[in-house]
N, CA, C and O of each residue as an XYZ file, in Angstrom:
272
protein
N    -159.856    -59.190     -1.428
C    -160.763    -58.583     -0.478
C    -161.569    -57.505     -1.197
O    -161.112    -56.901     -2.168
N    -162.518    -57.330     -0.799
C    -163.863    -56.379     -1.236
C    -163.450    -54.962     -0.950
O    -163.436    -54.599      0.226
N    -163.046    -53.959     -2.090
C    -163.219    -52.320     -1.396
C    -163.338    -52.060     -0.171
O    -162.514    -51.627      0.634
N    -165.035    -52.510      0.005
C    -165.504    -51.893      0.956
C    -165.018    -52.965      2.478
O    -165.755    -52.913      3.463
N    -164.265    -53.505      2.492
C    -163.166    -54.381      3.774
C    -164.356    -55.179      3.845
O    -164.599    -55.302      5.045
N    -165.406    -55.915      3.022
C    -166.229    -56.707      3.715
C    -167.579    -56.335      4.643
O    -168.172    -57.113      5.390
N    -167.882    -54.985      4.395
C    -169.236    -54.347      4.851
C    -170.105    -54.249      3.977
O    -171.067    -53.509      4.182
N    -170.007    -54.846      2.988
C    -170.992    -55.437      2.194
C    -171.566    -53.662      1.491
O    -172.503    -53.031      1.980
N    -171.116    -53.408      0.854
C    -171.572    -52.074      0.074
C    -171.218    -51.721     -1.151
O    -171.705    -50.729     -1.695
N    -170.009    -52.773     -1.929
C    -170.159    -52.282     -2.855
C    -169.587    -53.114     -4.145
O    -169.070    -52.634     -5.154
N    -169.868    -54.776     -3.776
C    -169.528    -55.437     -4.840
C    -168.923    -55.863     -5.617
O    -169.215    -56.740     -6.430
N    -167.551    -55.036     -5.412
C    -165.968    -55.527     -6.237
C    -165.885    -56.964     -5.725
O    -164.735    -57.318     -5.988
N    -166.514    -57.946     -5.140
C    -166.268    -58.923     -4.325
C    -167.409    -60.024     -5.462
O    -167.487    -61.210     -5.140
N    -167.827    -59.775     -6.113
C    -169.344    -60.327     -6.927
C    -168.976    -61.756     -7.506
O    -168.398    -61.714     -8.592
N    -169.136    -62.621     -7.141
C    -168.841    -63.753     -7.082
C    -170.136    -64.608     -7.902
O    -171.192    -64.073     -8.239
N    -169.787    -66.025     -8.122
C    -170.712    -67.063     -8.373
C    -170.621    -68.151     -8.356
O    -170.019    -68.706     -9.276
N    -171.059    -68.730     -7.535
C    -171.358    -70.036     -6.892
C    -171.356    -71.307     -7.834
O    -171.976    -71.387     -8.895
N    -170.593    -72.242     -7.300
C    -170.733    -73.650     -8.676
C    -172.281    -74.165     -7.681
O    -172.660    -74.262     -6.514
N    -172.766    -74.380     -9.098
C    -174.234    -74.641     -8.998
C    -174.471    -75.850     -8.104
O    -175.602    -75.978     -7.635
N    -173.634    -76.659     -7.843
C    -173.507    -78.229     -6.912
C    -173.287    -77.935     -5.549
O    -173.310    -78.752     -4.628
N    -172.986    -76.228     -5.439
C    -172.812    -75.886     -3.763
C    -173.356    -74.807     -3.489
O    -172.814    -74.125     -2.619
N    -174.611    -74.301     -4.146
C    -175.639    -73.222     -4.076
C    -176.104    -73.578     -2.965
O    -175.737    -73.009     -1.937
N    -177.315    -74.942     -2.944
C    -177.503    -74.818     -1.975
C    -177.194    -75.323     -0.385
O    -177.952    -75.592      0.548
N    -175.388    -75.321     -0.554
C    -174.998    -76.039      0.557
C    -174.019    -74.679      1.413
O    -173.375    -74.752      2.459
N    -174.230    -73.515      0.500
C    -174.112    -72.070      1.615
C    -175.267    -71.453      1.819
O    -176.331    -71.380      1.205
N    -174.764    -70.944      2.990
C    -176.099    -70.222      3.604
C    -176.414    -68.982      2.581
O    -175.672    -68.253      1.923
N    -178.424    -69.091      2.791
C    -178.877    -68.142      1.596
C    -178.087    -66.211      2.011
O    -177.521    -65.649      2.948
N    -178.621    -65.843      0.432
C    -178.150    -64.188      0.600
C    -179.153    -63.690      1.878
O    -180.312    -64.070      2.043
N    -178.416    -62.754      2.726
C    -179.160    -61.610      3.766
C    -179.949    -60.502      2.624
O    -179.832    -60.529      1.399
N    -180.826    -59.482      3.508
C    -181.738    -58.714      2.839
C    -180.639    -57.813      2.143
O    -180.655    -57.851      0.912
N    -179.787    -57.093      2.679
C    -178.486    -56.190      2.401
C    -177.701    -56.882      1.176
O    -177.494    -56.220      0.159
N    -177.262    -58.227      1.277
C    -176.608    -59.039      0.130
C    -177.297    -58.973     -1.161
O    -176.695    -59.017     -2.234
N    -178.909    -58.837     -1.011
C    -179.459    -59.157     -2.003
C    -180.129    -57.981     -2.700
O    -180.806    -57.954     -3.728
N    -179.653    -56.747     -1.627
C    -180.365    -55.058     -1.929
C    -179.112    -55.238     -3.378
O    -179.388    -55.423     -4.563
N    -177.475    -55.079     -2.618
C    -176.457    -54.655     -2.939
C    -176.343    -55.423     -4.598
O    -175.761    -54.880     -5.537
N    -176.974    -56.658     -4.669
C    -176.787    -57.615     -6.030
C    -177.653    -56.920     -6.976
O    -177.055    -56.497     -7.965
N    -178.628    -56.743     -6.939
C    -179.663    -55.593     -7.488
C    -179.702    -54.852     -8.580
O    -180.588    -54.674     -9.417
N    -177.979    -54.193     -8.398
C    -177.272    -53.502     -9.195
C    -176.030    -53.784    -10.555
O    -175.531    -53.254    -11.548
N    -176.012    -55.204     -9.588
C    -174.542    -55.736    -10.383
C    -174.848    -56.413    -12.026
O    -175.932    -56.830    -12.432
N    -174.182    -56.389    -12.413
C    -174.017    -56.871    -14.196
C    -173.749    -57.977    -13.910
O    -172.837    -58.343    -13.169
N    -174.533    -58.633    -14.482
C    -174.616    -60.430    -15.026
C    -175.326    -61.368    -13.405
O    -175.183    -62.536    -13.045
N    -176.006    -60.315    -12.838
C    -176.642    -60.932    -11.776
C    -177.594    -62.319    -12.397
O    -178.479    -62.427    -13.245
N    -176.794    -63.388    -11.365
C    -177.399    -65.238    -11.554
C    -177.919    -65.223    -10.346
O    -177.633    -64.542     -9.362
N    -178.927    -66.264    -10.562
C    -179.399    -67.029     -8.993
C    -177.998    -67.561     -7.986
O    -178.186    -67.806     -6.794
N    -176.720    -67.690     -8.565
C    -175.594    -68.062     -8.287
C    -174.945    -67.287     -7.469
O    -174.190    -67.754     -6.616
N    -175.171    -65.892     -7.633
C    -174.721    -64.319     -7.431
C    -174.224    -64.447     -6.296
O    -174.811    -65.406     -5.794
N    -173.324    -63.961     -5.431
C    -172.956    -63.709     -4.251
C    -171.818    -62.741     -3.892
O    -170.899    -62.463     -4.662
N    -171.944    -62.335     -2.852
C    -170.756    -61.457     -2.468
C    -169.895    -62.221     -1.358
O    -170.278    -62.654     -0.270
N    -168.322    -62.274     -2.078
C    -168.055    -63.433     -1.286
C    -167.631    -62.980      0.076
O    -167.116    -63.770      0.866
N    -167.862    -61.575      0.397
C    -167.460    -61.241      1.693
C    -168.139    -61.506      3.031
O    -167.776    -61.626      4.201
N    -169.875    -61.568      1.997
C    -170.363    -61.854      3.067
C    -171.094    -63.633      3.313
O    -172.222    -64.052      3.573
N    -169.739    -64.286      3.059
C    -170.394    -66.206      3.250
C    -169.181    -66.173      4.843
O    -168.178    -65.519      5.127
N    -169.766    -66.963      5.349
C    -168.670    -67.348      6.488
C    -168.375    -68.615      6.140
O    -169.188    -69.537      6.071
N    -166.571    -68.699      5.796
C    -166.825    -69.917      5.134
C    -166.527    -71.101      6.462
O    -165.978    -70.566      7.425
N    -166.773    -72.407      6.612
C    -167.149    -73.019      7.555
C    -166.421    -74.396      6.982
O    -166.228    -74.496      5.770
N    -165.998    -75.523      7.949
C    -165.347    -76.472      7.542
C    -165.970    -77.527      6.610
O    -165.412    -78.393      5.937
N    -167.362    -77.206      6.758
C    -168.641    -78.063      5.439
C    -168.437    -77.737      4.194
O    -168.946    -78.228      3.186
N    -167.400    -76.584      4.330
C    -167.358    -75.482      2.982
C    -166.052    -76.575      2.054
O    -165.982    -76.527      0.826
N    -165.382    -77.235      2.662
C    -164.109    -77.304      1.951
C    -164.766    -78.069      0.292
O    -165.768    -78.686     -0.071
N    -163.626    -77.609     -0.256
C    -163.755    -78.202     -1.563
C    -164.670    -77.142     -2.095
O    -165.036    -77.880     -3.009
N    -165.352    -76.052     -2.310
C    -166.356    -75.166     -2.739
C    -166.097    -74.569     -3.236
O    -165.292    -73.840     -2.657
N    -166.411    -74.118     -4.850
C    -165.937    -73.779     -6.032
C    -166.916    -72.444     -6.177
O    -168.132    -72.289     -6.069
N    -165.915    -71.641     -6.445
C    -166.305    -69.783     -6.386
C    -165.445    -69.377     -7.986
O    -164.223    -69.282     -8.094
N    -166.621    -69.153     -9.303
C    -166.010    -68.441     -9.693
C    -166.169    -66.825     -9.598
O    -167.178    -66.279     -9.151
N    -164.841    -66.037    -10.163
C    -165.220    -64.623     -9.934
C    -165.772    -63.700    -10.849
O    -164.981    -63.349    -11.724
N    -166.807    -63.246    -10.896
C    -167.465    -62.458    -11.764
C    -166.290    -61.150    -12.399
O    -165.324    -60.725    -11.767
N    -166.688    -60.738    -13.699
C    -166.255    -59.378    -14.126
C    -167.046    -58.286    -13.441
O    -168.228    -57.943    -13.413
N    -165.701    -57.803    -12.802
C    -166.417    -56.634    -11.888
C    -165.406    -55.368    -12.484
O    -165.554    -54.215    -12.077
């Protein structure tokens, strides 16, 4: 779980997406993409995994975890 419990503020959560299921989660919010901004080794992949809702379309969806 993310520091910040999942209120999206501060990135210990910095994730990256296997490129075959980029675009099968929903895109980053304006806040997701303020907060990425900052992070080291920011990819088009980038995500914070606190804020995906993951959904039963999701199964099988490969998250690796960034050095945070």
């Amino acid at each position: 779980m993310a520091e910040c419990g999942g209120a999206c503020s501060c990135a210990t959560c910095h994730s990256y997406i296997a490129e075959d299921w980029v675009a099968k989660v929903p895109p980053r919010e304006e806040m997701e993409d303020f907060i990425l901004e900052d992070v080291e080794e920011r990819k088009a992949s980038s995500r914070l995994t606190c804020q995906i809702s993951v959904t039963q379309e999701m199964e099988g969806l490969v998250v690796y975890v960034a050095e945070n």
